[in-house]
C-alpha positions as CSV (number, residue, x, y, z in Angstrom):
1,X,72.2,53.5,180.5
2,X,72.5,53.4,184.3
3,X,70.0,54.8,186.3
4,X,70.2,56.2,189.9
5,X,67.6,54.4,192.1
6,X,68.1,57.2,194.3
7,X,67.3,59.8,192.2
8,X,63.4,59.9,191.0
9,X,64.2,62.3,188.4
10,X,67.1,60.4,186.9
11,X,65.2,58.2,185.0
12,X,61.4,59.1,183.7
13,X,60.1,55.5,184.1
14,X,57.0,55.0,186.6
15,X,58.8,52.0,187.4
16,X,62.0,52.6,188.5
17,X,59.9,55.9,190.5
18,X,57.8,53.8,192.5
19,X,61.3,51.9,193.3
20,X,62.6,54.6,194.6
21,X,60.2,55.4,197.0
22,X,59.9,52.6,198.0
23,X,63.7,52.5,199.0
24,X,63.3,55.5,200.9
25,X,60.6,57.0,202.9
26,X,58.2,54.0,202.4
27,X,61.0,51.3,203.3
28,X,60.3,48.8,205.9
29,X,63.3,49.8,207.3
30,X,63.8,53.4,207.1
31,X,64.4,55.5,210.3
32,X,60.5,57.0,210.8
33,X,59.8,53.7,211.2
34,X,62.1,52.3,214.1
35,X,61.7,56.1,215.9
36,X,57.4,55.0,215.2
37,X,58.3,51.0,216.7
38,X,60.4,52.7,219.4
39,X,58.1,55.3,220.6
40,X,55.0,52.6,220.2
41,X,57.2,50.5,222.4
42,X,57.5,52.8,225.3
43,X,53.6,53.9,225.1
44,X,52.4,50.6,225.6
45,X,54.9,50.0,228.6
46,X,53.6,53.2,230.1
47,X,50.2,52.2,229.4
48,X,50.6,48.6,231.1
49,X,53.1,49.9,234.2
50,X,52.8,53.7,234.6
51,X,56.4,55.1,235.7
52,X,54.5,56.2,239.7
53,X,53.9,52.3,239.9
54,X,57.0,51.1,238.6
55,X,58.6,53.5,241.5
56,X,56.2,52.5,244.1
57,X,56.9,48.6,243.5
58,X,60.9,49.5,243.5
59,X,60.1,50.9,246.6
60,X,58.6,47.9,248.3
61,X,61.2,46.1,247.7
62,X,63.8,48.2,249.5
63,X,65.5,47.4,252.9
64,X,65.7,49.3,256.1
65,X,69.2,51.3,255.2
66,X,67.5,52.9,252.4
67,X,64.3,54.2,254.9
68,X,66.8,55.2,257.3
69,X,68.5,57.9,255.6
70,X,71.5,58.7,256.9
71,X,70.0,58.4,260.7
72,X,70.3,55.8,263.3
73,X,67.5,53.8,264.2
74,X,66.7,54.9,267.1
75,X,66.6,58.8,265.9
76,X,63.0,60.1,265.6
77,X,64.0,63.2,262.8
78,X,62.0,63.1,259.8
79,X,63.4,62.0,256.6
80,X,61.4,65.1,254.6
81,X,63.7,67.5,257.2
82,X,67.1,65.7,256.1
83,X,66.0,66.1,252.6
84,X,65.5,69.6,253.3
85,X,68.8,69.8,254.8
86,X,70.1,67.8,251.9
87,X,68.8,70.3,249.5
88,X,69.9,73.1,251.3
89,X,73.7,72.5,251.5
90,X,73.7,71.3,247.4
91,X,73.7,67.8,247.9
92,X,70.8,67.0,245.8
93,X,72.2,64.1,243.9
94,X,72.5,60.5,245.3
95,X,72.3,56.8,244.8
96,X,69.2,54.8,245.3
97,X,71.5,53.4,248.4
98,X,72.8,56.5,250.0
99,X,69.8,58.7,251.5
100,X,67.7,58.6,248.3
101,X,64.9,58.3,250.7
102,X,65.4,61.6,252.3
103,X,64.8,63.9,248.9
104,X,62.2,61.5,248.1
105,X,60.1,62.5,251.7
106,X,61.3,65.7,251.2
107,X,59.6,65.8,247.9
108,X,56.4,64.4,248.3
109,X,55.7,66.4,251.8
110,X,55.5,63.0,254.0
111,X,55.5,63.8,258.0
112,X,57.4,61.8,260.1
113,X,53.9,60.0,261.3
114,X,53.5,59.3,257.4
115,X,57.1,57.9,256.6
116,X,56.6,55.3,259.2
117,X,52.9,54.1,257.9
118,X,54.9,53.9,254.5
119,X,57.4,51.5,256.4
120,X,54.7,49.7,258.2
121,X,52.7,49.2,255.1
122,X,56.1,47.7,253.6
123,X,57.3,45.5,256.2
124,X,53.3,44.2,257.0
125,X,51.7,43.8,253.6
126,X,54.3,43.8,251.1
127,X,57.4,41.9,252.2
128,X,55.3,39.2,254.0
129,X,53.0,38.7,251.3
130,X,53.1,36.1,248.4
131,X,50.9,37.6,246.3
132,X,52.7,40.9,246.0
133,X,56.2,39.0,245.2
134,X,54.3,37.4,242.2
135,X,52.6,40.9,241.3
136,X,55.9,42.7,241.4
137,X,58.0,40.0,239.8
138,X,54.6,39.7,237.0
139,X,55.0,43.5,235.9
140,X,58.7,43.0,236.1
141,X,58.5,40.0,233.5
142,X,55.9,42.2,231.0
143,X,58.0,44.8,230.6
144,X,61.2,42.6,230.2
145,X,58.7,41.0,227.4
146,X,57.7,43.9,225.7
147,X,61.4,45.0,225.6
148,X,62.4,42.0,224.4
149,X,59.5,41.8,221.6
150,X,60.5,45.6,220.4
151,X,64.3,45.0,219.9
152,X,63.4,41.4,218.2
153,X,61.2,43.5,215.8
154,X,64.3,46.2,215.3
155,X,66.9,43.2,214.8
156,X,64.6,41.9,212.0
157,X,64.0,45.5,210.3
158,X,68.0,45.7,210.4
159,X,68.9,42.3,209.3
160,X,66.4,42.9,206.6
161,X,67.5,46.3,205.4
162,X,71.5,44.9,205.0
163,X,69.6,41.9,202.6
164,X,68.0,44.4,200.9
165,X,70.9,46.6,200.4
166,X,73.1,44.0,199.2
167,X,70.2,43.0,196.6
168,X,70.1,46.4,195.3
169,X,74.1,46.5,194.7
């Protein structure tokens, strides 16, 4: 007689049971487990570059037409009241390269006094320094790594699961 291995109750052997659990829910390669690897994954990325510090590092690394905002630069107006202006007329969604900085000041509360000891800080400590290239390009490389280590691990899980499903037919 055949027996469904996906059935428990098609068959009363312990055996062929303890088979089918472990096709399903207890599989190495069942779907709790890659949403488990996945959301383990992005924990310990959060854990090693918190999303505030991946933003702050991005923003190191921009030039002077994303700090200008839309204004020339010799204008003195505050990026926060462009934002505001920004907001105010609907146009609250934007590329990274076309006044992002604006809605970010506008935000965060920064005065104009503040943007530019942002800008300073950039152009002094960051840009001209070697040892924040190799920080920022070092967290850049870890989380390329983990990345790279959790969709390995899925690969595997999948290639194994098609093996396992062509032993089983």
């Amino acid at each position: 007689a055949l027996v469904d291995v996906h059935n428990p109750h098609s068959s009363p052997n312990n055996l062929e049971r303890s088979l089918w659990l472990l096709d399903g829910a207890l599989s190495r390669t069942c779907q709790e487990l890659m949403i488990l690897s996945t959301f383990y994954t992005q924990q310990i990325k959060s854990l090693s570059l918190p999303a505030h510090s991946k933003f702050v590092l991005w923003l190191t690394l921009q030039g002077d037409m994303f700090f200008r905002g839309g204004r020339a630069a010799s204008e003195r107006l505050s990026a926060a009241r462009i934002g505001e202006r920004m907001l105010s007329s609907g146009n609250d969604k934007v590329t990274p390269s076309n006044a992002m900085w604006p809605l970010v000041c506008n935000e965060v509360g920064l005065s104009y006094e503040q943007e530019e000891r942002v800008r300073q800080y950039q152009r002094t400590m960051v840009l001209q320094d070697a040892n924040t290239w190799l920080d920022r390009h070092t967290a850049r490389a870890s989380d390329l790594t983990m990345q790279s280590f959790h969709d390995s691990i899925c690969s595997m899980a999948s290639v194994v699961g098609r093996r396992d499903g062509k032993v089983k037919q």
